[in-house]
C-alpha positions as CSV (number, residue, x, y, z in Angstrom):
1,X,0.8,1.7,-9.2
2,X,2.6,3.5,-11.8
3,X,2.5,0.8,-14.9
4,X,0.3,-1.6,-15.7
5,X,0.3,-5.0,-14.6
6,X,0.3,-6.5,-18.1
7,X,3.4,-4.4,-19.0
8,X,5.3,-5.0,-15.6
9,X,5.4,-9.4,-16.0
10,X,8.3,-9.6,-18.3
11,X,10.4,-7.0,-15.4
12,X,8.8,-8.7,-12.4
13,X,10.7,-12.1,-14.1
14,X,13.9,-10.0,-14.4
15,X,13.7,-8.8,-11.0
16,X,13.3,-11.9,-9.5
17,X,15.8,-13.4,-11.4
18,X,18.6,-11.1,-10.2
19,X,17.2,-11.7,-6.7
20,X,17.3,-15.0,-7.0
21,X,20.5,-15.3,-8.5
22,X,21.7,-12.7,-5.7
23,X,20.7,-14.9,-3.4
24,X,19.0,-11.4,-1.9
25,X,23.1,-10.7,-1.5
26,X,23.0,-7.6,1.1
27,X,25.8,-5.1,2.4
28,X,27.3,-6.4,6.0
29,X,24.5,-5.9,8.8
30,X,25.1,-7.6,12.0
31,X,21.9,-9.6,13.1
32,X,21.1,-7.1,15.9
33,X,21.8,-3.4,15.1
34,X,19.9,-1.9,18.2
35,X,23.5,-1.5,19.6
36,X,23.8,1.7,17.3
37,X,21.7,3.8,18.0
38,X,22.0,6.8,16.3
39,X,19.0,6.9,13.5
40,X,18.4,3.1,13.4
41,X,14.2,2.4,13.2
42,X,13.5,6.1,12.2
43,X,12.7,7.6,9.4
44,X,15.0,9.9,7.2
45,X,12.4,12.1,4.9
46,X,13.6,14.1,2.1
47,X,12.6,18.1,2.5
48,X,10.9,19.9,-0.1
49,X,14.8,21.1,-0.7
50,X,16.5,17.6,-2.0
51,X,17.1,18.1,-5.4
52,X,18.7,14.6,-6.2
53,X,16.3,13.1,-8.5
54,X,16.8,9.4,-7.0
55,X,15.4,10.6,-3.8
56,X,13.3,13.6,-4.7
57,X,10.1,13.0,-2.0
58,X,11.4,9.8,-0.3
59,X,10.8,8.4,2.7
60,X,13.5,5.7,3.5
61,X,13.5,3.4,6.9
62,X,17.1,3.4,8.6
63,X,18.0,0.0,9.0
64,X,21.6,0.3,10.4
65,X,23.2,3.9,11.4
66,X,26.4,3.7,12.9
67,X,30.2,5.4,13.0
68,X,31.1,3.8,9.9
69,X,28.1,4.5,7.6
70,X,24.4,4.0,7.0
71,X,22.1,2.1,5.0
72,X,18.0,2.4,4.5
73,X,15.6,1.4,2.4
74,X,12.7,3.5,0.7
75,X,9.2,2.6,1.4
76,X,7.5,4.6,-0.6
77,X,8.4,4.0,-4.4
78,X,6.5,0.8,-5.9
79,X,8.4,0.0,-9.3
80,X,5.4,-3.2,-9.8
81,X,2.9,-4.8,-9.0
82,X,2.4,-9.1,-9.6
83,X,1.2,-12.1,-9.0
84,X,3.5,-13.8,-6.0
85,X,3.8,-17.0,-8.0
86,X,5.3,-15.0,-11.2
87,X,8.1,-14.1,-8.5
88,X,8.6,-17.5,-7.3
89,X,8.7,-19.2,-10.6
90,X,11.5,-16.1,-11.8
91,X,13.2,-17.1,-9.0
92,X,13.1,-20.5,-9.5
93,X,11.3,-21.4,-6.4
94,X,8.5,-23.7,-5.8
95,X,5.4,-21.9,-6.9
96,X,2.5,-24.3,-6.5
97,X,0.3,-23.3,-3.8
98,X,0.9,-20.0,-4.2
99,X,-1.8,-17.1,-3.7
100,X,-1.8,-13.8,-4.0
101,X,0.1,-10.3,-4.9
102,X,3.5,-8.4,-4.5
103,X,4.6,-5.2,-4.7
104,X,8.2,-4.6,-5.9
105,X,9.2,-1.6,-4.1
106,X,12.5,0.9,-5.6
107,X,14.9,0.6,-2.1
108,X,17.6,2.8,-3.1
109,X,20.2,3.4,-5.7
110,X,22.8,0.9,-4.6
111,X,22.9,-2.3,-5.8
112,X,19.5,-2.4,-7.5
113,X,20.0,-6.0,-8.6
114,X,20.0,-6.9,-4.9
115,X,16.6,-7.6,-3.0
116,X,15.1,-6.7,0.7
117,X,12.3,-7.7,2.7
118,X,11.3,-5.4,5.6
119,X,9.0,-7.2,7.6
120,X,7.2,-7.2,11.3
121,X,9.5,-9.7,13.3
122,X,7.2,-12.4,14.1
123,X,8.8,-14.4,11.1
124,X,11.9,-14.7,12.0
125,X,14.8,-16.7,9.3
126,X,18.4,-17.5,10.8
127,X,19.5,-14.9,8.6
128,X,16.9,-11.9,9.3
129,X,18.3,-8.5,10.9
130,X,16.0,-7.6,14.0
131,X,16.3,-3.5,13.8
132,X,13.9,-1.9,16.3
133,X,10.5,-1.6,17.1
134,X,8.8,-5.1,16.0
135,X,10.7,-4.3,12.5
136,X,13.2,-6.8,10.8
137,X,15.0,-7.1,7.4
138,X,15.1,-11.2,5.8
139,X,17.5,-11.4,2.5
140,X,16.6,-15.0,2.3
141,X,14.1,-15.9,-0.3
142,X,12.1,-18.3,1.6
143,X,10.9,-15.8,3.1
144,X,8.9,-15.2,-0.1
145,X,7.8,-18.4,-0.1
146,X,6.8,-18.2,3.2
147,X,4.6,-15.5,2.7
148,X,3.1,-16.9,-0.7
149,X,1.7,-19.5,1.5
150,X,-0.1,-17.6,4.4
151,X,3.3,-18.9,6.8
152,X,5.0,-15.4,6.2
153,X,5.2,-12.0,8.5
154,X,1.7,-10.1,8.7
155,X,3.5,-7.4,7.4
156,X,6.3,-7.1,4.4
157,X,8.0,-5.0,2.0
158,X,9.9,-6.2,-0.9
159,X,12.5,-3.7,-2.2
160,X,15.2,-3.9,-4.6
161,X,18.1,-1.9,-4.1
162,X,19.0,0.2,-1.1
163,X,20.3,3.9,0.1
164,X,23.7,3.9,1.4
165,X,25.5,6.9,2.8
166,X,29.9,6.6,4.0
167,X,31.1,7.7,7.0
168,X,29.9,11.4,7.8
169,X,27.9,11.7,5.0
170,X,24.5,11.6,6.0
171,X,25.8,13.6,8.8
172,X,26.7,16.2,6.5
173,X,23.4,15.5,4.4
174,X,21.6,16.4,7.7
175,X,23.0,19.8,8.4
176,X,22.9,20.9,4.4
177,X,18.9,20.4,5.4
178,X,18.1,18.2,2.6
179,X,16.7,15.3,5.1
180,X,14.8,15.6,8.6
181,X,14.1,12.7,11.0
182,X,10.9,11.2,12.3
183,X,9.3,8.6,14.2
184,X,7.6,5.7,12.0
185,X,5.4,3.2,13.1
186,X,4.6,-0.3,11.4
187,X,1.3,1.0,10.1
188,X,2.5,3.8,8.6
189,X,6.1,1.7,7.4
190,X,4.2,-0.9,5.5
191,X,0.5,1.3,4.9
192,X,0.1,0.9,0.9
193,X,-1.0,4.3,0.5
194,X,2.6,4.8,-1.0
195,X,1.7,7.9,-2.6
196,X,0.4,9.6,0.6
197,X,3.7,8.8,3.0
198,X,6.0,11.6,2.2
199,X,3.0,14.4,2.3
200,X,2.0,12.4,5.8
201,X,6.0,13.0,7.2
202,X,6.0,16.2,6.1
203,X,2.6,17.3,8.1
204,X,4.1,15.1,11.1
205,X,7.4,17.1,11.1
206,X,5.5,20.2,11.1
207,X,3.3,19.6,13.7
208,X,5.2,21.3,16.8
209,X,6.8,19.2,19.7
């Protein structure tokens, strides 16, 4: 983790602050997005090429790619690093009870204030997107709770922010060769090795088919 914990408490109460007074507000997503397929569940890794400094070695999860647009969230940028219950209390949740760490993770550029849980899908909230795969997106903050308790997914990551493109534009993205597609599994998606992932893409989209 890049800062220290010590120097990170004040931000973590900042960040969960603007979550919680976000309410975790994300862009439209229908509830089930397996309906568009194009790169929904994969990943988009940025080549050795990408010169924009926001996503310079990234590795960002599609959660919705469609006609109109696409939106994903990194996975392998931690901003910090706390105890859960600092979160909850910034938030102004309930924090009694609970145990344990989070990792704040940089999702993206857009709306930076706003906050994401990926997550395996056997937590499932009435507001959580299932994607593909086992993989689902919660912008509900019980969730947090949840998982501060031993109730939540066996798998999370909390982001704040997210990686937008218009219509066409990652399109175009893709043939200027500044991203390739691969596969992802949960292990590798939420593996906390985040310093390892976009080496591990690369090797993967260089192994031949």
């Amino acid at each position: 983790m890049r800062p220290e914990l010590t120097s990170l408490r004040l931000r973590i109460a900042r960040l969960a602050l603007a979550i919680g007074v976000a309410a975790f507000v994300a862009p439209s997503v229908s509830r089930t997005v397996a309906q568009e397929p194009f790169l929904t569940g994969q990943l988009l890794v940025a080549t050795p090429e990408m010169r924009d400094p926001r996503f310079v070695e990234t590795v960002i999860y599609m959660v919705k790619h469609g006609a109109e647009g696409a939106m994903g969230i990194v996975i392998n940028r931690p901003l910090a690093k706390g105890a859960i219950a600092d979160l909850l209390k910034g938030i102004g949740a309930e924090s009694k009870g609970a145990k344990g760490e989070i990792v704040i993770h940089y999702g993206g550029p857009v709306s930076p204030e706003a906050g994401f849980i990926l997550h395996s899908d056997d937590v499932l909230f009435e507001n959580s997107t299932k994607v593909k795969d086992g993989i689902a997106m919660t912008t509900d903050t019980k969730l947090i709770e949840a998982i501060s308790r031993g109730k939540g997914p066996r798998q999370t990551l909390l982001a704040v922010g997210y990686a937008g493109w218009a219509r066409g534009q990652l399109e175009d993205e893709l043939k200027a060769h500044v991203w390739f597609v691969v596969s992802g599994d949960k292990a590798f998606i939420f593996g906390k090795d985040a310093d390892k992932k976009w080496r591990q893409a690369i090797d993967k989209w260089q192994i031949p088919l």
